[in-house]
C-alpha positions, 0 to 999 in steps of 0.5 A: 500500500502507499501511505501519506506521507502527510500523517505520521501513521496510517492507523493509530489504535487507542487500545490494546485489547483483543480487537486493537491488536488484530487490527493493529497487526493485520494492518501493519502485515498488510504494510500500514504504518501503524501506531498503538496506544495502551495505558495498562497492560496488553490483552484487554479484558480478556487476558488480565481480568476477563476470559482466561482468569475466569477460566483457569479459575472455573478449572480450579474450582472444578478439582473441588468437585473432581475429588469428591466424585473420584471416590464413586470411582473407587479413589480415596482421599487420605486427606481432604483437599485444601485450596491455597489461595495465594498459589493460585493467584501467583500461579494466574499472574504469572501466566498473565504476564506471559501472555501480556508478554506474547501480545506485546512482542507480536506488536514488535514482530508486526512493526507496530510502535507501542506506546505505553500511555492514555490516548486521547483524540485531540481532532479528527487525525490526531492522538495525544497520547500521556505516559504514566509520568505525565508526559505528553506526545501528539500523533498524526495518522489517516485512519484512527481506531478506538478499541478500548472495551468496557469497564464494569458499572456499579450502580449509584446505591448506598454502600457503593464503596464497599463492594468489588467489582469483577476486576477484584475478583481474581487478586483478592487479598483473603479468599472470603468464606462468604460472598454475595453476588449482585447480579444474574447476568454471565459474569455474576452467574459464573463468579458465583459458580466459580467462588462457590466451587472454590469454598466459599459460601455463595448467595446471587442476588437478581433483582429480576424473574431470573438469571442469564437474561437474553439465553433461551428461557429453558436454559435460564431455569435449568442452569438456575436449578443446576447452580442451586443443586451444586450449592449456590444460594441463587434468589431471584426478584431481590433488590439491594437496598444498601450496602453496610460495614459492621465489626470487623470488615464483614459487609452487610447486604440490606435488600427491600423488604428488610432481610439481611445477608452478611458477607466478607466480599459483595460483588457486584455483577450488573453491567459493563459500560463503554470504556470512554472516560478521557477519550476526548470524543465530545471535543472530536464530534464523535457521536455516542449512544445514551449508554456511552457506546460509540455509534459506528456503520457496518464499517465500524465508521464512527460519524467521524469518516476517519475515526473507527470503533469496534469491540466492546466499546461499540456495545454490540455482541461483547465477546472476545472473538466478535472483536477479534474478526470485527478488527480482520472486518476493518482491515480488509476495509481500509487496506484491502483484503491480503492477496487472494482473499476475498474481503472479510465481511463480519456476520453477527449471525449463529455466533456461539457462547459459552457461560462459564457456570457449574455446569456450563452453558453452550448456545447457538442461534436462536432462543425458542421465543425468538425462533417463535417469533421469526420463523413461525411454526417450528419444532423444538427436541429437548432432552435432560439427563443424568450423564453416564460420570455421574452415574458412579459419581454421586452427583445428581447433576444433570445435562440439557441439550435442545434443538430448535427447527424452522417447520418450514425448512426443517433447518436447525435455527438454534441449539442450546446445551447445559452441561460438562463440556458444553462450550467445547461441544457447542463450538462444532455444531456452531459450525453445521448452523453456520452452514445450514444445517438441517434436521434430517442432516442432524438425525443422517449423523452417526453418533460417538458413544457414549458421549453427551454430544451425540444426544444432539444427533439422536433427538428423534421426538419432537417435545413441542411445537 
C-alpha cells in the first residue's frame, strides 16, 4: 500500500485489547504504518481480568468437585483437599504476564510502535497520547481506531464503596468464606459458580424473574436449578437496598423488604459500560449512544469518516472473538483484503457462547421465543439427563441439550446445551448452523458413544411445537 506521507501513521489504535491488536497487526502485515496506544497492560479484558482468569479459575474450582466424585470411582482421599489461595493467584499472574508478554512482542514482530500511555483524540487525525509520568506526545495518522472495551458499572446505591467489582475478583487479598453476588447476568452467574466451587459460601442476588437474561428461557431455569443443586444460594426478584460495614470488615447486604445477608466480599455483577472516560470524543464530534457506546456503520465508521470503533466499546455482541474478526472486518476495509482473499465481511449471525457456570452453558442461534417469533411454526427436541460420570459419581447433576427447527425448512435455527463440556461441544455444531444445517442432516449423523454430544444427533421426538 502507499501511505501519506502527510500523517505520521496510517492507523493509530487507542487500545490494546483483543480487537486493537488484530487490527493493529493485520494492518501493519498488510504494510500500514501503524501506531498503538495502551495505558495498562496488553490483552484487554480478556487476558488480565476477563476470559482466561475466569477460566483457569472455573478449572480450579472444578478439582473441588473432581475429588469428591473420584471416590464413586473407587479413589480415596487420605486427606481432604485444601485450596491455597495465594498459589493460585501467583500461579494466574504469572501466566498473565506471559501472555501480556506474547501480545506485546507480536506488536514488535508486526512493526507496530507501542506506546505505553492514555490516548486521547485531540481532532479528527490526531492522538495525544500521556505516559504514566505525565508526559505528553501528539500523533498524526489517516485512519484512527478506538478499541478500548468496557469497564464494569456499579450502580449509584448506598454502600457503593464497599463492594468489588469483577476486576477484584481474581487478586483478592483473603479468599472470603462468604460472598454475595449482585447480579444474574454471565459474569455474576459464573463468579458465583466459580467462588462457590472454590469454598466459599455463595448467595446471587437478581433483582429480576431470573438469571442469564437474553439465553433461551429453558436454559435460564435449568442452569438456575443446576447452580442451586451444586450449592449456590441463587434468589431471584431481590433488590439491594444498601450496602453496610459492621465489626470487623464483614459487609452487610440490606435488600427491600428488610432481610439481611452478611458477607466478607459483595460483588457486584450488573453491567459493563463503554470504556470512554478521557477519550476526548465530545471535543472530536464523535457521536455516542445514551449508554456511552460509540455509534459506528457496518464499517465500524464512527460519524467521524476517519475515526473507527469496534469491540466492546461499540456495545454490540461483547465477546472476545466478535472483536477479534470485527478488527480482520476493518482491515480488509481500509487496506484491502491480503492477496487472494476475498474481503472479510463480519456476520453477527449463529455466533456461539459459552457461560462459564457449574455446569456450563453452550448456545447457538436462536432462543425458542425468538425462533417463535421469526420463523413461525417450528419444532423444538429437548432432552435432560443424568450423564453416564455421574452415574458412579454421586452427583445428581444433570445435562440439557435442545434443538430448535424452522417447520418450514426443517433447518436447525438454534441449539442450546447445559452441561460438562458444553462450550467445547457447542463450538462444532456452531459450525453445521453456520452452514445450514438441517434436521434430517442432524438425525443422517452417526453418533460417538457414549458421549453427551451425540444426544444432539439422536433427538428423534419432537417435545413441542
Amino acid at each position: 500500500m502507499t501511505s501519506d506521507a502527510s500523517f505520521d501513521f496510517d492507523l493509530f489504535v487507542i487500545g490494546g485489547g483483543s480487537g486493537g491488536v488484530r487490527a493493529a497487526r493485520f494492518a501493519a502485515q498488510r504494510g500500514a504504518r501503524v501506531g498503538m496506544a495502551e495505558s495498562g497492560r496488553m490483552g484487554g479484558t480478556c487476558v488480565n481480568v476477563g476470559c482466561i482468569p475466569k477460566k483457569l479459575y472455573s478449572t480450579a474450582a472444578h478439582y473441588a468437585e473432581a475429588f469428591v466424585e473420584a471416590r464413586g470411582f473407587g479413589w480415596e482421599l487420605a486427606h481432604g483437599p485444601a485450596l491455597d489461595w495465594s498459589v493460585l493467584k501467583a500461579n494466574r499472574a504469572k501466566e498473565i504476564t506471559r501472555l501480556n508478554g506474547i501480545y506485546d512482542g507480536l506488536m514488535l514482530n508486526a512493526g507496530v510502535q507501542r506506546l505505553q500511555g492514555h490516548g486521547r483524540l485531540i481532532d479528527a487525525h490526531t492522538v495525544q497520547v500521556t505516559a504514566e509520568h505525565g508526559a505528553t506526545t501528539r500523533h498524526t495518522a489517516k485512519h484512527i481506531l478506538i478499541a478500548t472495551g468496557g469497564t464494569p458499572h456499579v450502580p449509584d446505591i448506598e454502600g457503593r464503596e464497599l463492594v468489588v467489582t469483577s476486576d477484584d475478583m481474581f487478586d483478592l487479598p483473603v479468599f472470603p468464606q462468604r460472598l454475595v453476588v449482585v447480579g444474574g447476568g454471565y459474569i455474576g452467574c459464573e463468579m458465583a459458580s466459580i467462588f462457590h466451587g472454590l469454598g466459599a459460601q455463595t448467595t446471587l442476588l437478581y433483582r429480576g424473574e431470573q438469571i442469564l437474561r437474553g439465553f433461551d428461557d429453558e436454559v435460564r431455569d435449568f442452569t438456575a436449578d443446576e447452580m442451586r443443586k451444586h450449592g449456590v444460594d441463587v434468589r431471584v426478584h431481590c433488590d439491594v437496598a444498601r450496602i453496610e460495614a459492621s465489626a470487623e470488615g464483614v459487609r452487610r447486604v440490606v435488600l427491600s423488604d428488610g432481610t439481611v445477608i452478611e458477607a466478607d466480599v459483595v460483588l457486584y455483577a450488573t453491567g459493563r459500560r463503554p470504556n470512554v472516560d478521557g477519550l476526548g470524543l465530545v471535543e472530536a464530534g464523535v457521536k455516542q449512544a445514551r449508554n456511552g457506546a460509540i455509534e459506528v456503520d457496518e464499517h465500524f465508521t464512527t460519524n467521524v469518516p476517519s475515526i473507527f470503533a469496534l469491540g466492546d466499546v461499540v456495545g454490540r455482541l461483547e465477546l472476545t472473538p466478535v472483536a477479534l474478526a470485527e478488527g480482520m472486518a476493518l482491515v480488509d476495509h481500509l487496506f484491502g483484503p491480503a492477496p487472494g482473499k476475498a474481503a472479510y465481511r463480519m456476520d453477527y449471525d449463529n455466533i456461539a457462547t459459552a457461560v462459564f457456570t457449574h455446569p456450563p452453558v453452550g448456545t447457538v442461534g436462536l432462543t425458542e421465543a425468538q425462533a417463535r417469533e421469526q420463523c413461525g411454526a417450528i419444532r423444538v427436541f429437548r432432552s435432560d439427563f443424568k450423564p453416564l460420570k455421574h452415574t458412579l459419581s454421586g452427583s445428581g447433576e444433570r445435562t440439557l441439550v435442545k434443538l430448535i427447527v424452522d417447520a418450514a425448512s426443517d433447518r436447525v435455527v438454534g441449539l442450546h446445551m447445559v452441561g460438562a463440556d458444553a462450550g467445547e461441544i457447542v463450538q462444532g455444531f456452531a459450525v453445521a448452523l453456520k452452514c445450514g444445517a438441517t434436521k434430517a442432516q442432524f438425525d443422517a449423523t452417526i453418533g460417538i458413544h457414549p458421549t453427551s454430544a451425540e444426544e444432539f444427533v439422536t433427538l428423534r421426538e419432537a417435545s413441542r411445537t
